[in-house]
Chimera marker file (.cmm) of the C-alpha trace (Angstrom):
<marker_set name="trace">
<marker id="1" x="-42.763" y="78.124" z="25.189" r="1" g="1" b="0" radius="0.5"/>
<marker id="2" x="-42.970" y="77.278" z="28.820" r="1" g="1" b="0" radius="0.5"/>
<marker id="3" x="-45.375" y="75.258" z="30.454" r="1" g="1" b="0" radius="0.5"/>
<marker id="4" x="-45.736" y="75.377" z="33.931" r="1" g="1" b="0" radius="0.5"/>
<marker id="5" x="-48.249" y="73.191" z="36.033" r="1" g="1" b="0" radius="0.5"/>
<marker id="6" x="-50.566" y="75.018" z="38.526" r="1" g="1" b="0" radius="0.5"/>
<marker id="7" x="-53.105" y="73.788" z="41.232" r="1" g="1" b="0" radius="0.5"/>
<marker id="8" x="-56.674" y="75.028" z="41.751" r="1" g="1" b="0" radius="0.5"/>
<marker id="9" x="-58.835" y="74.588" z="44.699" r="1" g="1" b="0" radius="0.5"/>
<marker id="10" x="-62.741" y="74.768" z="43.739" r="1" g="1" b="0" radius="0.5"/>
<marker id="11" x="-65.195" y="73.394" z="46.174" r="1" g="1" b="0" radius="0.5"/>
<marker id="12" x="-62.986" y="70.856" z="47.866" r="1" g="1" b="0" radius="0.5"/>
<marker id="13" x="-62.296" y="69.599" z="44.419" r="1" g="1" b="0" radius="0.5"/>
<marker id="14" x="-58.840" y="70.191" z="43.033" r="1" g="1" b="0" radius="0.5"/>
<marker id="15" x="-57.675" y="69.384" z="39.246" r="1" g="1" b="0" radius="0.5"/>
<marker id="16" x="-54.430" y="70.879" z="37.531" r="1" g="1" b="0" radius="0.5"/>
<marker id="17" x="-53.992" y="73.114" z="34.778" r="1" g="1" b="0" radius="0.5"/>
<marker id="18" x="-51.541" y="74.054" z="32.539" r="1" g="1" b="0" radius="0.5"/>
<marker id="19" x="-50.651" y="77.666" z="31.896" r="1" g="1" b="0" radius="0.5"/>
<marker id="20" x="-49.127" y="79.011" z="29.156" r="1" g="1" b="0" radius="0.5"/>
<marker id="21" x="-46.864" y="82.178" z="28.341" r="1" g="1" b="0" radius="0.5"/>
<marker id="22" x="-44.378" y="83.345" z="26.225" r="1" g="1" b="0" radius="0.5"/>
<marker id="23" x="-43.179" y="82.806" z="22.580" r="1" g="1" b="0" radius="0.5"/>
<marker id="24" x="-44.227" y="79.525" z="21.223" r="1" g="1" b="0" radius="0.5"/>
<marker id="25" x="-41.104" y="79.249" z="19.448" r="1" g="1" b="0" radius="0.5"/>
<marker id="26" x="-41.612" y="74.746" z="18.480" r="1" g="1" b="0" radius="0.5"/>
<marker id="27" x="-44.492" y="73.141" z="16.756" r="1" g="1" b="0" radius="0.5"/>
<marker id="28" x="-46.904" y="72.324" z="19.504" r="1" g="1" b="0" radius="0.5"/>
<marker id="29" x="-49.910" y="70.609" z="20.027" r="1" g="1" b="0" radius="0.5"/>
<marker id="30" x="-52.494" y="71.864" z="22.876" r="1" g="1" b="0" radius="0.5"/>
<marker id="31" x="-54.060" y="68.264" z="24.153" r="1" g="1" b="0" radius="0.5"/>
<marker id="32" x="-57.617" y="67.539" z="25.366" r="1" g="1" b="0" radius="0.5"/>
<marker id="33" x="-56.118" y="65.044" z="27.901" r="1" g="1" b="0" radius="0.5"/>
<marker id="34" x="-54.215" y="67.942" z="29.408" r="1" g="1" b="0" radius="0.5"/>
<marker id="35" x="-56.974" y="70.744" z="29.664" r="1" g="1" b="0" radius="0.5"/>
<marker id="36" x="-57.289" y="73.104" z="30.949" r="1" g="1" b="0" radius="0.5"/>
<marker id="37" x="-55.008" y="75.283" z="29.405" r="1" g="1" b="0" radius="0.5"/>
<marker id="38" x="-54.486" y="79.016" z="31.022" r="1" g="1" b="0" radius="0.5"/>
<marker id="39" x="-52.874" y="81.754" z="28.931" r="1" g="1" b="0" radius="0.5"/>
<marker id="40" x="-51.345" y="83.953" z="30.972" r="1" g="1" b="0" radius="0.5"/>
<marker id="41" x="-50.260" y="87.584" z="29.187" r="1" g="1" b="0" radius="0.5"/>
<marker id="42" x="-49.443" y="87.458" z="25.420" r="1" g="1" b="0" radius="0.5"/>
<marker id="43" x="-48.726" y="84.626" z="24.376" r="1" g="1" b="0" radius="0.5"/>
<marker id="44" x="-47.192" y="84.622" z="19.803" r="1" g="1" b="0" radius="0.5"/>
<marker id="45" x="-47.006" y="81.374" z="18.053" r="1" g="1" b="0" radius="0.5"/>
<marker id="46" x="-44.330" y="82.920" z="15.851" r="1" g="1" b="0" radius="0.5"/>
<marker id="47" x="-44.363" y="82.699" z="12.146" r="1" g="1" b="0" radius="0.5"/>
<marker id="48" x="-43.393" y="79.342" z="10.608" r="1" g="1" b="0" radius="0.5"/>
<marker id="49" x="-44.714" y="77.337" z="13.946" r="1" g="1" b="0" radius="0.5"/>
<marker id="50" x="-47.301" y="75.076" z="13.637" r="1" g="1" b="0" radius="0.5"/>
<marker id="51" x="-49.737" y="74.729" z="16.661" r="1" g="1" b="0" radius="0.5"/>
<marker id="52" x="-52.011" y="72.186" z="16.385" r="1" g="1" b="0" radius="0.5"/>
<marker id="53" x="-55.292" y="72.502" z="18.971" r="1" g="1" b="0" radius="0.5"/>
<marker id="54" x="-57.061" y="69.084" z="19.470" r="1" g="1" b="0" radius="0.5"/>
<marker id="55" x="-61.251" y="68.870" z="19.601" r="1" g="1" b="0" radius="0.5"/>
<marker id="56" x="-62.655" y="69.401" z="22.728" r="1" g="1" b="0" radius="0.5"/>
<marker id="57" x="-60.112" y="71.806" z="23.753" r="1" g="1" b="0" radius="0.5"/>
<marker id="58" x="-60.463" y="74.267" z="26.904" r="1" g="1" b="0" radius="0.5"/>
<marker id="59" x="-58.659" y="77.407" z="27.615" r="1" g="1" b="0" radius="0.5"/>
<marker id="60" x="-59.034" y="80.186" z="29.870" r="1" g="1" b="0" radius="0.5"/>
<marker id="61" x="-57.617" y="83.825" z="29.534" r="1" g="1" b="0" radius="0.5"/>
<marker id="62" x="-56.469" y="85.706" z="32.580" r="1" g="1" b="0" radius="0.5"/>
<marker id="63" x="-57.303" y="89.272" z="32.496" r="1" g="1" b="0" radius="0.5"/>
<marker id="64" x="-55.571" y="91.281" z="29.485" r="1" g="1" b="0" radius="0.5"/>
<marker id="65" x="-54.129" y="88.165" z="27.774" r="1" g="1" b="0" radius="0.5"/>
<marker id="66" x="-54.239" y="86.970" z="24.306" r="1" g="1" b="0" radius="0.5"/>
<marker id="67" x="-53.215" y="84.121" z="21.674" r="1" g="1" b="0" radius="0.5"/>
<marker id="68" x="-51.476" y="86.357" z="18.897" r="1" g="1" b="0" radius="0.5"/>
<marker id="69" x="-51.090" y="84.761" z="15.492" r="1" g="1" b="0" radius="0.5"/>
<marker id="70" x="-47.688" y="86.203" z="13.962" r="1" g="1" b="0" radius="0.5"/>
<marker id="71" x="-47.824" y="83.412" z="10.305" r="1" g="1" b="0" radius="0.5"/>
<marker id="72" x="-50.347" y="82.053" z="8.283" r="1" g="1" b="0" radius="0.5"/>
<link id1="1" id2="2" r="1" g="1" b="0" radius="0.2"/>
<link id1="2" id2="3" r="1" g="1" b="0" radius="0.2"/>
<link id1="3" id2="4" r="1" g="1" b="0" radius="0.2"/>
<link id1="4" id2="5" r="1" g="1" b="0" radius="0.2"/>
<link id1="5" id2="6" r="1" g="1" b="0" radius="0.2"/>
<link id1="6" id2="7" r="1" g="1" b="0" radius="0.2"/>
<link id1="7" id2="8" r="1" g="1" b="0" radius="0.2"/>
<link id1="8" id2="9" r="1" g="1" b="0" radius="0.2"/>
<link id1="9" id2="10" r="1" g="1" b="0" radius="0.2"/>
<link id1="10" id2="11" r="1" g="1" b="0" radius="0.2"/>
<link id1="11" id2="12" r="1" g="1" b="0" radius="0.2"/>
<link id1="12" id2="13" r="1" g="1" b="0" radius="0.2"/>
<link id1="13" id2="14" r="1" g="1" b="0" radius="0.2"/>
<link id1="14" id2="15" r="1" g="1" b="0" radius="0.2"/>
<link id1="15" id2="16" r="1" g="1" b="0" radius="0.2"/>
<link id1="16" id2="17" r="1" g="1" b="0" radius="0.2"/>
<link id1="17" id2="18" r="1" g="1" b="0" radius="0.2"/>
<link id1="18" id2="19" r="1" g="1" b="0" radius="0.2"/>
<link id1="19" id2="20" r="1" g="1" b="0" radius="0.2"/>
<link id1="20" id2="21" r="1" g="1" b="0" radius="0.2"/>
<link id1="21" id2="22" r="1" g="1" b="0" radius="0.2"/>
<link id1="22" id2="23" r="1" g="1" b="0" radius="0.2"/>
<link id1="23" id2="24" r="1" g="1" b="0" radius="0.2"/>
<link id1="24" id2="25" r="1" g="1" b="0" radius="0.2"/>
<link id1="25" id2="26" r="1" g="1" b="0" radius="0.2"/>
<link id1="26" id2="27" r="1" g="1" b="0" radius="0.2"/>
<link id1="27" id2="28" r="1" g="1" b="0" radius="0.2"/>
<link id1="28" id2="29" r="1" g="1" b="0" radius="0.2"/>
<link id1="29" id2="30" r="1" g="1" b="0" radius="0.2"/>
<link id1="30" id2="31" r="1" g="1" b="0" radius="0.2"/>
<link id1="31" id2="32" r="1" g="1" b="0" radius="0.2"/>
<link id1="32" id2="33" r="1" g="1" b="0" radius="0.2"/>
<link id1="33" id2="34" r="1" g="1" b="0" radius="0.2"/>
<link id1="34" id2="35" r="1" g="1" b="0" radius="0.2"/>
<link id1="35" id2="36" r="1" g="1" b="0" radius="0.2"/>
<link id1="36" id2="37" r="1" g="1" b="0" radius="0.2"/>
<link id1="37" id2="38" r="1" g="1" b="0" radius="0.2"/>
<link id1="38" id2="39" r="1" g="1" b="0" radius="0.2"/>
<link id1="39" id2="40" r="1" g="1" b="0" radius="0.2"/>
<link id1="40" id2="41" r="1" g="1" b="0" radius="0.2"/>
<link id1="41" id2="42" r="1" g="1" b="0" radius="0.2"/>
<link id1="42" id2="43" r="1" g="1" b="0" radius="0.2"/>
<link id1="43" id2="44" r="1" g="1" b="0" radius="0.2"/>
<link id1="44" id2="45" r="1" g="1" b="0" radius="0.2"/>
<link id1="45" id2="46" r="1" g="1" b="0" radius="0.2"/>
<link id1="46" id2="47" r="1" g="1" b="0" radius="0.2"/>
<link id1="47" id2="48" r="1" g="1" b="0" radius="0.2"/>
<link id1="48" id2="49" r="1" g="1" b="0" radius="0.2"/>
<link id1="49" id2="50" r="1" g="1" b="0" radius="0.2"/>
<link id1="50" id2="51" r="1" g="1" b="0" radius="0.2"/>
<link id1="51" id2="52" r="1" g="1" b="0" radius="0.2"/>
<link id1="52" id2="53" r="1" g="1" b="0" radius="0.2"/>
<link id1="53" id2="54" r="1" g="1" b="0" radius="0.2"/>
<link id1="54" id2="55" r="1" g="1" b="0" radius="0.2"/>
<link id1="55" id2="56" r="1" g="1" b="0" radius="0.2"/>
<link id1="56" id2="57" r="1" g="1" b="0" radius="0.2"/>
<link id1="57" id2="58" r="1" g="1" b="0" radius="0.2"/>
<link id1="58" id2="59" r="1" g="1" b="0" radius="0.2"/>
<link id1="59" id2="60" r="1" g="1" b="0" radius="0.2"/>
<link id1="60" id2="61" r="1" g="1" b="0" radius="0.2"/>
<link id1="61" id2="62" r="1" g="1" b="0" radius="0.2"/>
<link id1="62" id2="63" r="1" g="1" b="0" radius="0.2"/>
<link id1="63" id2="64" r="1" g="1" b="0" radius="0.2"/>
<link id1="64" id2="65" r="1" g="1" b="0" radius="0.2"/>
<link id1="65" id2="66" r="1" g="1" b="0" radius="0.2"/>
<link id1="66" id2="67" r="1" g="1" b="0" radius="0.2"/>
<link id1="67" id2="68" r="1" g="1" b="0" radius="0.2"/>
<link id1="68" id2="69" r="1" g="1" b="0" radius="0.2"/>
<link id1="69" id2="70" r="1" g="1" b="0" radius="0.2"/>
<link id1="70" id2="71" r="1" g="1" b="0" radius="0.2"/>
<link id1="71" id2="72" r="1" g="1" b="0" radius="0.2"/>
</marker_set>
């Protein structure tokens, strides 16, 4: 998994988000302190990983991206 911090300018306000791509390979935990979260492409939690998403979660998709499930 990489995680890669990114900087967004909205109305003179700016606030960081994290973006997220690739194989989530590690068990993982998306936290509300961090949000927002950006998925960027397709992003697998592969079988056998654990990803744990905390209440009060936020996440945005860019355009054709997606959060594929590969386990149970």
């Amino acid at each position: 998994m990489y995680l890669n911090a990114r900087f967004m300018f909205l109305s003179l306000v700016c606030f960081a988000y994290i973006i997220i791509f690739g194989d989530i390979t590690e068990i993982t935990t998306f936290y509300m302190s961090n949000n927002p979260y950006q998925i960027f492409g397709t992003v697998r939690v592969l079988d056998g990983v654990n990803l744990t998403i905390e209440s009060g979660f936020t996440v945005f998709f860019m355009q054709n991206s997606r959060l594929q499930i590969e386990g149970i």
